[in-house]
BARO-851770 format. One record per residue (C-alpha): x negated, y negated, z negated. Coordinates in steps of 0.02 Angstrom, whole numbers, padded with zeros to 5 digits, always signed. Example, Ala and Ser with C-alpha at 12.3 -4.5 7.8 and 13.67 -1.06 7.14 Angstrom:
<atoms>
-00615+00225-00390-00684+00053-00357
</atoms>
This chain:
<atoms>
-00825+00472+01880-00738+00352+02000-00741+00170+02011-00573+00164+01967-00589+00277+01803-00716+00183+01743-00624+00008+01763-00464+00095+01669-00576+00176+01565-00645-00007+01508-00481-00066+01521-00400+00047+01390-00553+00011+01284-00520-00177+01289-00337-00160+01257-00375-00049+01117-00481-00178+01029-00377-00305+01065-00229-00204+00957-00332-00163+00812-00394-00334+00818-00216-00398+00828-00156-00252+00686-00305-00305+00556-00245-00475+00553-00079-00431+00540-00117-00319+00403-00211-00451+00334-00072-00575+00326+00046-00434+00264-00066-00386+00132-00075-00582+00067+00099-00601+00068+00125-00420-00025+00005-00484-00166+00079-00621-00192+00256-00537-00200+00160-00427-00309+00109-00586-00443+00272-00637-00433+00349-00504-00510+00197-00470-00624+00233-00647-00685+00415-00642-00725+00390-00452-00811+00337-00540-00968+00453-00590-01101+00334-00727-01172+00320-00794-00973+00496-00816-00942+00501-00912-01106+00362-00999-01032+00468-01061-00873+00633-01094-00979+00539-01219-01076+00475-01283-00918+00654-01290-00844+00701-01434-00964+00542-01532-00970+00366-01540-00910+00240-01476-01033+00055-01498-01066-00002-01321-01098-00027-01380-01318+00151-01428-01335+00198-01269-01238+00065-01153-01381+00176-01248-01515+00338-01156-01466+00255-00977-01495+00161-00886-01627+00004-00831-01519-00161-00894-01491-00183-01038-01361-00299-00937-01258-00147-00827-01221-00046-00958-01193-00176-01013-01059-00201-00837-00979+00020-00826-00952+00022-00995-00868-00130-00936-00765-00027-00801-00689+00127-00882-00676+00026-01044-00591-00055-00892-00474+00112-00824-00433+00157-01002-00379+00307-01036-00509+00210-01163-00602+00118-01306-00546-00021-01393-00654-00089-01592-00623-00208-01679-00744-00178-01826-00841-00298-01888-00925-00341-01765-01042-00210-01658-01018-00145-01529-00901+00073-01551-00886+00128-01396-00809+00279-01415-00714+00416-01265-00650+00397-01249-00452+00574-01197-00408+00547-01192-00223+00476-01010-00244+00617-00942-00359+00722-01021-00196+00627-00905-00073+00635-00755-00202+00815-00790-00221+00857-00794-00047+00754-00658-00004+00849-00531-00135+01012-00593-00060+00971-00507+00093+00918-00330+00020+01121-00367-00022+01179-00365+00154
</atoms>
């Protein structure tokens, strides 16, 4: 094997791991932004969700007054505004001794705009 085989030899070795380096953590990043496209749409599948964020869109809420406008158990209540605070269309800040939930429109903006160009 020549000296110059061996350096290309190296050479392609280096720019192959340099690639697959660069293509995990683009897969990485791609993968994030899929599951969270992915909770998105998980969260606004439910009926009882999208309730959820109308009630939101005319008032904040602490997660109580939000139980009182259904006929389920609180813990449900809890486990939808988990996924809809995980898909990032709710927001949640303590006061006192309550969590107000609040509706985090600057998502639906990105969703929005981003089905408007699946249009064109």
């Amino acid at each position: 094997m020549t000296s110059s085989h061996r350096i290309t030899s190296k050479l392609k070795i280096k720019l192959f791991s340099k690639n697959t380096c660069l293509f995990i953590k683009v897969f990485r990043y791609l993968s994030k932004y899929i599951n969270k496209v992915k909770d998105l749409f998980k969260a606004i599948n439910d009926e009882t969700r999208r309730e959820i964020l109308e009630l939101l869109k005319k008032k904040d809420m602490s997660a109580g007054e939000i139980a009182d406008k259904f006929k389920i158990s609180k813990p449900s209540i809890s486990h939808h505004l988990d996924l809809l605070k995980r898909a990032g269309l709710v927001t949640s800040e303590k006061k006192g001794q309550y969590v107000i939930y609040s509706l985090n429109t600057t998502i639906l903006e990105y969703l929005l705009q981003w089905i408007l160009t699946l249009k064109k």
